[in-house]
C-alpha positions in Angstrom: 96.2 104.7 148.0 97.4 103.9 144.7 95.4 105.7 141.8 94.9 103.6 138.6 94.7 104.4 135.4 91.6 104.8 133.5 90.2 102.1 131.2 91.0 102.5 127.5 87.8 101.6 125.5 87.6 100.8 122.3 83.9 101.2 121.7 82.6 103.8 119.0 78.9 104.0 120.3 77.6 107.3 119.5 80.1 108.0 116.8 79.5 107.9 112.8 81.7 106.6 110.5 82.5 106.7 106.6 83.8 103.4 105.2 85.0 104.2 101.7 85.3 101.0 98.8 83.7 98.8 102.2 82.0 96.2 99.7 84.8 93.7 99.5 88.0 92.8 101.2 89.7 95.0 103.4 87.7 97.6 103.2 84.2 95.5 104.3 86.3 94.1 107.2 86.9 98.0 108.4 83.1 98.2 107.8 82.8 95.4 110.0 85.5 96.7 112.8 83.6 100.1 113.2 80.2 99.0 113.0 80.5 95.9 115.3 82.0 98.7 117.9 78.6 100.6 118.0 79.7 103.4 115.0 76.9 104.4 113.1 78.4 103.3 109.4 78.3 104.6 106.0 79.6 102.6 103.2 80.3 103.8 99.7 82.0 101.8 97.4 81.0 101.5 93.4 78.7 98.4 92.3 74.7 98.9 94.0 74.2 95.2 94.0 77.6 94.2 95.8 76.5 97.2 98.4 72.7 95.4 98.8 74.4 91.8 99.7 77.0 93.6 101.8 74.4 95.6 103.7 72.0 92.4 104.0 74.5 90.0 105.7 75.2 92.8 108.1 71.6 93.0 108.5 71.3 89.4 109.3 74.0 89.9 112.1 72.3 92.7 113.7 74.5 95.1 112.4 73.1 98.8 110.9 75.1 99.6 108.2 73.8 102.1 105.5 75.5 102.1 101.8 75.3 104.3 98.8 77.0 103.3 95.5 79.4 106.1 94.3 82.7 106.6 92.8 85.1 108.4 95.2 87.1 109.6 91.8 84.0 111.8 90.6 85.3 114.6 93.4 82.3 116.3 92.0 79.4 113.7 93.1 81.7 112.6 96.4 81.7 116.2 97.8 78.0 116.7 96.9 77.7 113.6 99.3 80.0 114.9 101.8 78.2 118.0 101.9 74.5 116.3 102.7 75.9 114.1 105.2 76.5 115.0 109.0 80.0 115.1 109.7 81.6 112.0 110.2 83.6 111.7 113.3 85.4 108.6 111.7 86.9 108.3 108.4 88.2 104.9 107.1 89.4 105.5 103.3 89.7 101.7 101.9 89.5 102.6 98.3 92.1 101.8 95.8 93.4 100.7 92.8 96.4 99.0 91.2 97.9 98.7 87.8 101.2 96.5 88.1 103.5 96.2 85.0 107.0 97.4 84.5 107.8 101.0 84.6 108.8 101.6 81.3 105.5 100.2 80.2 103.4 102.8 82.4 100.9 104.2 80.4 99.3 107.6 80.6 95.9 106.2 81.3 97.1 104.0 84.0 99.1 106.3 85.7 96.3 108.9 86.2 93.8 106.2 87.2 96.2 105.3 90.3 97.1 108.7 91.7 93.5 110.1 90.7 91.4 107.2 93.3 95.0 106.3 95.5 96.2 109.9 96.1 93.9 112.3 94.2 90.5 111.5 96.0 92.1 110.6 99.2 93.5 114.3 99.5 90.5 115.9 99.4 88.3 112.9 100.9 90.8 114.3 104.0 90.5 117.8 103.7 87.0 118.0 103.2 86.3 115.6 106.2 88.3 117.5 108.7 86.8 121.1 107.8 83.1 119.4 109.4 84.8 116.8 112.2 84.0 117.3 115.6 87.1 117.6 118.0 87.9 114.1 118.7 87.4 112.4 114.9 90.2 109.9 113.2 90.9 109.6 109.5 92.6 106.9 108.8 93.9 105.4 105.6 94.4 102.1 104.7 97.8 102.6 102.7 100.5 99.5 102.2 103.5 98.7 103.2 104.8 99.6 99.8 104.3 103.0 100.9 107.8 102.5 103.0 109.6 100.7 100.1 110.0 99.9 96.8 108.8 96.5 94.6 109.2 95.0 91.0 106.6 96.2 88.6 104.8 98.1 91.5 106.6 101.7 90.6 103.1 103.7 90.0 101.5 102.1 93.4 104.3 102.5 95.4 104.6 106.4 94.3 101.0 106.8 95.1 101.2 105.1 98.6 104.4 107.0 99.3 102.5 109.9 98.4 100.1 109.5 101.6 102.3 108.9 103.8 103.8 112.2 103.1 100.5 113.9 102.8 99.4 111.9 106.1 102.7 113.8 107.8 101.5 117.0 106.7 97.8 116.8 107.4 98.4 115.5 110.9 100.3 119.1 111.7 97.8 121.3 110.2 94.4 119.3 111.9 96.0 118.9 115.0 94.5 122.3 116.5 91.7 121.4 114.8 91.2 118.2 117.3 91.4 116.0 114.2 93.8 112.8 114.1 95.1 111.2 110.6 97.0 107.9 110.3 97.6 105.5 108.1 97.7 101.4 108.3 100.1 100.0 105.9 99.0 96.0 105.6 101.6 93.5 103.8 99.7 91.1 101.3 96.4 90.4 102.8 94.4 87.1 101.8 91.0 88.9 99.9 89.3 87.7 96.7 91.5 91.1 94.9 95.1 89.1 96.0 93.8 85.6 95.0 95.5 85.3 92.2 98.9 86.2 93.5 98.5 83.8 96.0 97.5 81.3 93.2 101.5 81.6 92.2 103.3 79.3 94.1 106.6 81.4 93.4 104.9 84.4 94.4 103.7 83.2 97.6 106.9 82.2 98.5 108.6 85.4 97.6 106.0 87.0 99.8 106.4 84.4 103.3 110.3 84.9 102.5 109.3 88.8 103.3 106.9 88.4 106.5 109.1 87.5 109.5 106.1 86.2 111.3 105.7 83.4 109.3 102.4 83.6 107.9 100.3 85.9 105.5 97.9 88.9 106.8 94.5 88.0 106.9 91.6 90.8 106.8 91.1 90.6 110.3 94.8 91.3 111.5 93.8 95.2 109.4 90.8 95.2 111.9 92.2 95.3 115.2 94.3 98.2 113.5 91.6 100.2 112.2 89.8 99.8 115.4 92.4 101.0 117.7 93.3 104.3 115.4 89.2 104.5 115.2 88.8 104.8 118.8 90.2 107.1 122.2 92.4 104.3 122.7 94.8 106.1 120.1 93.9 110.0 121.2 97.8 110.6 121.5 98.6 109.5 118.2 98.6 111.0 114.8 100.9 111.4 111.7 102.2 108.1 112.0 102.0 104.5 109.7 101.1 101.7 111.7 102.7 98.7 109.8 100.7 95.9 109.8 103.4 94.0 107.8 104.8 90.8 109.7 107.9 92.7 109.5 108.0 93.5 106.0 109.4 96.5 105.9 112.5 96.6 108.7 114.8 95.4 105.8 
């Protein structure tokens, strides 16, 4: 008789999750992927009244989802809130920030405000995660495809983003005894209220469908399925990596 495999599942009953800047965009759709899938779900993000309308229209679907407005930049007041919580055995880091403009026009202040929210906080959002995680848990970090290359005007974000992919790398070999996965997904331009504008340009959108090989722009639901799969057993084998969720973006 012919054995067959096991069923993969993707459900997350049973587990809790951490959804960090899951008000808007990107980051509520990973809110949405987790939750939907039975994970008990923690939002914080900055802005109490986009939180209250986030958590109601989850509410209205059924869907538990608690919030709690804080900035993941004050290390200070995020690992007070780390330390209160039960460990999360899911980590979804959504939060960012951009500040576009030519390289030679970097400022000080802008620099510091990228790397302190993109790379800074997401460091030790990691590390201090993984030191409580049961055997089993995923950190994953939405990152972008400009963390595997280069753009105009995008010098500042693209260090930053390079900069977890390398820390992503390293992690992943130092929680792996610890039963703890890390990843990263790496989306091309995404259609959220954030890359409006850009699409608004009718040069830039065709600079960016010139890029995507699959003919069409991301949409927040195409950074679900991703989430959900590195969120889930159905990636147990898999850690240290980018998945690319890209159109093609970045294969040259």
């Amino acid at each position: 008789m012919t054995d067959l495999p096991d069923a993969i599942s993707f459900d997350l009953t049973g587990k809790r999750a951490l959804v960090t800047g899951g008000s808007r965009g990107i980051g509520l759709g990973c809110a949405a992927a987790v939750a939907r899938a039975g994970a008990e779900t923690v939002i914080v993000s900055r802005g109490a009244d986009t939180l209250s309308e986030v958590t109601e229209a989850f509410a209205a679907e059924g869907t538990a989802v608690r919030a709690e407005a804080l900035d993941m930049a004050d290390l200070d007041a995020f690992k007070a809130f780390l330390d209160r919580e039960a460990p999360f055995d899911i980590v979804v880091n959504s939060a960012g920030v951009a500040r576009h403009g030519p390289a030679l026009e970097t400022t000080v202040a802008d620099y510091d405000l990228v790397m302190g929210l993109n790379l800074r906080a997401a460091y030790f959002l990691s590390t201090w995660s993984a030191a409580t995680m049961p055997k089993g848990g995923s950190i994953i970090h939405i990152s972008s495809q400009m963390g595997h290359v280069g753009g105009i005007d995008r010098a500042v974000y693209c260090a930053s983003k390079h900069g977890i992919e390398g820390m992503v790398k390293a992690l992943a070999q130092e929680f792996g005894p610890r039963g703890v996965r890390i990843n990263s997904v790496c989306p091309t331009f995404i259609k959220t209220p954030l890359t409006a504008p850009t699409f608004a340009d009718p040069e830039r959108v065709a600079w960016i469908e010139s890029k995507i090989y699959l003919d069409r722009i991301g949409e927040v639901e195409d950074v679900m399925g991703a989430v959900l799969f590195l969120a889930s057993s159905a990636s147990g084998l898999v850690t240290g990596t980018s998945l690319r969720v890209d159109g093609g973006w970045t294969t040259g």
